[in-house]
N, C-alpha and C positions, 0 to 999 in steps of 0.2 A: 526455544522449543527443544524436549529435551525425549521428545518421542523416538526411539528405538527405529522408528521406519526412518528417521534421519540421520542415523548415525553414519559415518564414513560421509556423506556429504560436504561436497566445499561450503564455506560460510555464505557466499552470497545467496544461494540456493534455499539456502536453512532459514537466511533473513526475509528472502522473498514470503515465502512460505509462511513466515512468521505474521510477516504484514500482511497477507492476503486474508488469513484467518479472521487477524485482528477487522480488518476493510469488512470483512463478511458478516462479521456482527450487524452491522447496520447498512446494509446495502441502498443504495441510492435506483441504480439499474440493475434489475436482476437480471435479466435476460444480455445485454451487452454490458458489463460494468467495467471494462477497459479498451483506450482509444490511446494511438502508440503514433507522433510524430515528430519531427523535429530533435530526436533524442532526448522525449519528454514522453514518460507511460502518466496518462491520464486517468484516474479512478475516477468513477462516479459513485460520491458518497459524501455527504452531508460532511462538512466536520464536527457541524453545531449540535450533532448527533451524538459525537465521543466526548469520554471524561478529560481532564487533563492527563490522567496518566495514561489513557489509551496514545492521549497525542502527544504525550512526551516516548513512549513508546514506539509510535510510528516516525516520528522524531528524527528517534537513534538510528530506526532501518533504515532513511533514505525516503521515508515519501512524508510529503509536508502538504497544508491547507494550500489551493492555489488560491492565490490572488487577483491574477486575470479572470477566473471560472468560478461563478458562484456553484457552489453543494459539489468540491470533487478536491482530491487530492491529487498533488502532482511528483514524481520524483526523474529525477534524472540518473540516478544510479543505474535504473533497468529501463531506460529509453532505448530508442531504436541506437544504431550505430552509424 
């Protein structure tokens, strides 16, 4: 993300951000589209939705297809604490 409103920003911030844009392309729940437990932020969003480089993209930030949840991504990067 190479937008000027992020400059000086720490990297995690910048990647969050990154992945959220990419997640909002194809929204699963618009109205609640993230559920935060266990040290697991949960997206709701298809993956079957995104191309592979969207998902080699999300990938690299930290959020991956869940396996236990069908239609959501999960990462533990930005899970609770």
């Amino acid at each position: 993300m190479s937008d000027t409103t992020t400059a000086g920003m720490p990297k995690a911030w910048r990647d969050l951000l990154e992945a959220i844009t990419i997640l909002a392309r194809h929204p699963g729940d618009e109205v609640s589209p993230f559920h935060c437990e266990h040290d697991q932020l949960t997206v709701m969003a298809d993956p079957a939705n995104f191309t592979a480089e969207e998902l080699a993209q999300l990938d690299e930030l930290g959020f991956f297809p869940d396996d236990d949840e069908e239609e959501t991504f999960a990462s533990f990067r930005f899970g609770s604490a």
